[in-house]
Every structure is written in C-alpha cells, then in structure tokens.
C-alpha positions, 0 to 999 in steps of 0.5 A: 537393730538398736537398743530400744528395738532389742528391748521390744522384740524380747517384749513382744515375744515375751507377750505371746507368752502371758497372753496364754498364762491362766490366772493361777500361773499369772497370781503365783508370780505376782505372790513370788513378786511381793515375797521377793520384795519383802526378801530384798528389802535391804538390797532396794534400799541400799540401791534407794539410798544411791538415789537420795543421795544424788537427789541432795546433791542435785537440790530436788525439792523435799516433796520431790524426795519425798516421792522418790525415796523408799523405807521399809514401810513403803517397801511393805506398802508396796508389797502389800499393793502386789497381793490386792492386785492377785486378789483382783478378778482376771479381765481376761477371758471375760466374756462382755457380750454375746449373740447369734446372728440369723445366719447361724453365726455365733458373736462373743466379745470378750476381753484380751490384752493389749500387748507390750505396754511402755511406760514413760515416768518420774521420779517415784519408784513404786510406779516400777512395781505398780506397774509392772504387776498390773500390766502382768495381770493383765496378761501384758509384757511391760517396758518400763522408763523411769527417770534418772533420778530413781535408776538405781531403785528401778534396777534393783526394783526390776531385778528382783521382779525378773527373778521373780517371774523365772522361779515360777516358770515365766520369762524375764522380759515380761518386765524389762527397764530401759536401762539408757537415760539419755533422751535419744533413747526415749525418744526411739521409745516413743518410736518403737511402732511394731512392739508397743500396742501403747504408751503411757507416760506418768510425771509431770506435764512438760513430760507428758506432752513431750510424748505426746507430740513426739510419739508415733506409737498410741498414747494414753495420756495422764496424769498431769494435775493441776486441780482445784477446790472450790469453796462455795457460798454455802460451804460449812466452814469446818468441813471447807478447811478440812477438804481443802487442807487435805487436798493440799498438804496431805501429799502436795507432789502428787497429781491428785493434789490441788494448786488452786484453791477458789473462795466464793466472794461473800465467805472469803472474809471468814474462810482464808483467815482459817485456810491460812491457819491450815497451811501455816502447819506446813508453810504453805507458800500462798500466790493470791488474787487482789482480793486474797492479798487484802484479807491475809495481808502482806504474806500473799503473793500477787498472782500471775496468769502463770500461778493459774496455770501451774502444777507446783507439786510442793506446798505452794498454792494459788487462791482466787476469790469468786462471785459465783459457781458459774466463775468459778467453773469457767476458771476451771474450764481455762486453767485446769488439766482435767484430772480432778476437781471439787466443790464444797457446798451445801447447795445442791443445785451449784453441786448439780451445775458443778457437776454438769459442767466441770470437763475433768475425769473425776468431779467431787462434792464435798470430798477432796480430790486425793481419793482420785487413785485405783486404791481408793476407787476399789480398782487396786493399784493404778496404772496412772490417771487417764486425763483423755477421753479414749479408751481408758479415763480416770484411775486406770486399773486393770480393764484399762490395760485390756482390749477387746476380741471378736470371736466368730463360730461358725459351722461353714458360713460363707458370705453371698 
C-alpha cells in the first residue's frame, strides 16, 4: 500500500464515521475549528510567513503573493466564514421527494454524503479551511493537496483543524493533507479509485486540465476564469467604468475576474479613454485590438489570438472593440472558460440575447462578475467554481458536496 492509498483508507474509514454525526456534533467541531484559529493565529502566520519568503525568492507575481499570504485580518476573516458555514442548514437527512407506489411500497429520496472528497489546488491557503469545513458539514472525509508554494501554511492549517476535531470526539483523518509535493504523488491522487467519490481541483487551467486527462476517479471541474465584461452601445458610461474596473482590479488573481474586456464600436471613442484613467490606478497593463490601439495610443499592446485566450490573473487585461452583441457573444463562445460573463446595457433586448446565448455558469446584466462566489450567492463558503454541467455548476456550496439515496419501505413486497 502506498502513500497516497494510506492516505485514503484512513479517509474512508474516517467518512463511515461523519457520515452518522448529527448536525450538533458536526457544528460543535466547525466552532472548535474557528476558535482554534483565532487561538493559533501567531503560529499560522509564522508558518505563512516561511511560505512568503520562498515566494520572493522564487519571483511569484505580487498578485500571486497576494493569494498566498495570511494577516490577522484574513485569519479572522477566515474564521469568521467557518461560523457562516455552522449556521448553515445541514443538507443531510433532507428529505427531496417522497411517494407510495401502488404495490405498498414506500419511495424517499433523501440527500447524503458524497464520501471522501479530494481536493487538488494553489497557491491560497484559505482554501485548506474553506474546504475542509464544508466538506465536514456535508458529513465528508477531505483530502486536501495544496501546492508547494502555501505547504507550510497548509500544514500549520490542517493542524490545527485536526486537533480541532479530536477535542470534540471526531477523528483526525476527516481532515488530512498530502503532505508529499512531487508530482507522482498527485498523480496516485488522481488514481486513488476505491477511496475518492470525487476530485476537485482548484487553480489555474493548466492545473485543471491536468486532472482532468489524467484522472481515473470522478472530477468535478472548476475554476478556470478567463471572463469577460461586454460594454454595449448603450451602456451608461459612469456605470461601464464601474463594472469593468471592479471586475478587473478589484482582485485580478481570482477566477471571477475579467481578462477580456469587449466595447461596442460606436462607444468606444467615449468609454476607453475613462477605462484607461481606471486602470492607470492600478498600472493596468493593456493588449488591445487595431482599434483599441488607435484610440489609446502607443501604451496598447498588439494583441495576439494567445491575449484572448489568457487567464492573466495580474492587472493585465485584453480589449477588443465590437459592432455588435451578436460578436461580442461569439468571441465569448470561442475564447471563454465558461465561468463567468457580463453585459453592461441599457438594452434589454442585447441583455435578453446575451443572456440566452452566453454558455457559462453565471451570466450578468449590469453587475460585475466578482460577485460569482458562495459568499456572495448566499451559499457560504465555496467549494470552488463548477465550469461543468454535471452535478454541480456554478459556486459549489453544500448541496454541491452531497448526493442522493433511494430509501425503499416496505412491509414484505416481493417482485413477480
């Protein structure tokens, strides 16, 4: 048996185990999990602080560090997430449908959990917490792998989430880390058929697409954002900076930010100059179209069928001008990951067409995509996003990580 198949038999034992918690003892170890961070805050960040120093040593982008690193603050933050997650309706038990058969037969549907769910993900350490604790509520063992860049944050992290669960009478291996980073590790990981119900990699594209060509065990995939404002004809100007700024810089290295920003021909003249003014704030570096290039002058970058394609994560964005909704929505359809797109008119007829035809998880009108987040959708913390369209899409909360049961009742039936 080796590493990562030890790893999987203690989940899976682990599982048997929560799978029959009640919903206080599953709460009381989510609070213990949230006072045990705000207890260990020094200890986190010390063990962070390892971590942002390899990161300046290895160059890692400063929006990178930015996801990687922990304060006080974020440690609160964190915590704080934990204690939504406990006042949270447990999904299971829930009963989803019920009937009687002519024969007698008694059918309920009702919601259980999915197993020992293994997570795959980068380079930010709230995910070790956000993750674990859904995956608790949702009576789930969790196998976490983050990558080498946050290891010593996820260790200190799962630590004290393990400790956490043994002061309230639940087993450490409901929470486990893969504590080997090289790359035959995880890829026994996405193997691990016969102890992982799912995987679910959180990061960039190349990461999830290598699980999902390589893995043999079910994958949910996600995440991946290359995502898009479009700024009709129409848009009142004020509120197109607005959106598209906050799409873009608000947080650039998360998925839900935008790496494409489309203009509709005939307000382009009017809106780039005050997009440009935006994005100077932050030192936005522009890849733009002929057109783009023409009316903000030499500080655009030609861009390349690659800039389209591109999930920068960094304040880095490409801008293409349009004629139409109908173009703007096939660029869409070619270049986008499917995760999270907008539309910023005052046309409800382009919003109608935009809406009908844009193929991603979650579709604005006049709103920026950031908001594409279990906080923000009212679900809690997040799994990750769901780009798919089995199971699970969109922000993944806690009826994400369940399943389903037939219970049959029946007082001697037998088939003819």
């Amino acid at each position: 048996m080796n590493y990562m198949e030890e790893l999987g038999q203690k989940a899976k034992q682990a599982s048997y185990l929560i799978a029959g918690a009640g919903t206080v003892q599953k709460n009381k170890a989510l609070q213990a999990i949230s006072e045990a961070l705000i207890q260990h805050t020094e200890q986190i960040l010390q063990a962070n602080q390892k971590d942002m120093q390899n990161a300046v040593e290895n160059q890692m982008t400063s929006a990178m560090q930015d996801r990687l690193k922990l304060t006080s603050e974020r440690i609160n933050a964190i915590a704080n997430a934990v204690l939504k997650v406990v006042a949270l309706d447990d999904p299971i038990g829930e009963e989803i449908k019920g009937w009687l058969r002519p024969n007698g037969l008694r059918i309920r549907q009702v919601r259980v959990p999915l197993g020992v769910i293994g997570i795959i993900f980068e380079s930010r350490p709230n995910v070790t917490v956000d993750a674990a604790v859904l995956c608790l509520k949702a009576g789930n063992a969790v196998i976490l792998r983050g990558g080498k860049e946050a290891f010593h944050s996820n260790q200190c992290l799962v630590h004290v989430m393990q400790e956490a669960l043994k002061s309230v009478g639940l087993p450490a291996d409901l929470v486990q880390l893969v504590e080997k980073t090289d790359r035959e590790t995880a890829a026994e990981m996405m193997r691990l058929n016969g102890y992982l119900d799912v995987l679910i990699p959180r990061g960039g594209a190349g990461l999830i697409q290598a699980v999902v060509k390589q893995a043999t065990v079910p994958v949910i995939e996600t995440g991946a954002g290359n995502c898009h404002v479009y700024i009709d004809a129409t848009a009142e100007l004020e509120m197109a900076v607005s959106i598209a700024d906050n799409a873009k810089t608000q947080r650039p290295s998360v998925c839900n930010a935008i790496e494409t920003l489309l203009v509709h021909r005939e307000i382009a003249n009017v809106f780039l100059p005050e997009i440009k003014k935006a994005f100077d704030q932050h030192k936005v570096i522009i890849h733009g179209c002929a057109e783009t290039a023409e009316i903000l002058g030499d500080c655009v970058i030609p861009a390349t069928e690659e800039d389209y394609y591109k999930e920068y994560g960094n304040y880095e964005i490409a801008i293409r001008v349009v004629n139409s909704v109908e173009e703007a929505v096939e660029h869409i359809q070619k270049y986008s990951t499917n995760h999270s797109e907008s539309i910023v008119t005052q046309n409800m007829q382009n919003a109608e067409y935009f809406l009908n035809h844009v193929n991603s998880a979650a579709v604005y009108v006049n709103a920026s995509t950031r908001f594409t987040d279990g906080e923000e959708f009212g679900f809690g913390a997040e799994i990750g996003i769901s780009t798919q369209k089995l199971h699970a899409r969109g922000p993944m909360g806690l009826l994400a990580l369940t399943t389903t049961q037939y219970r049959i009742t029946g007082n001697g039936q037998i088939r003819g």
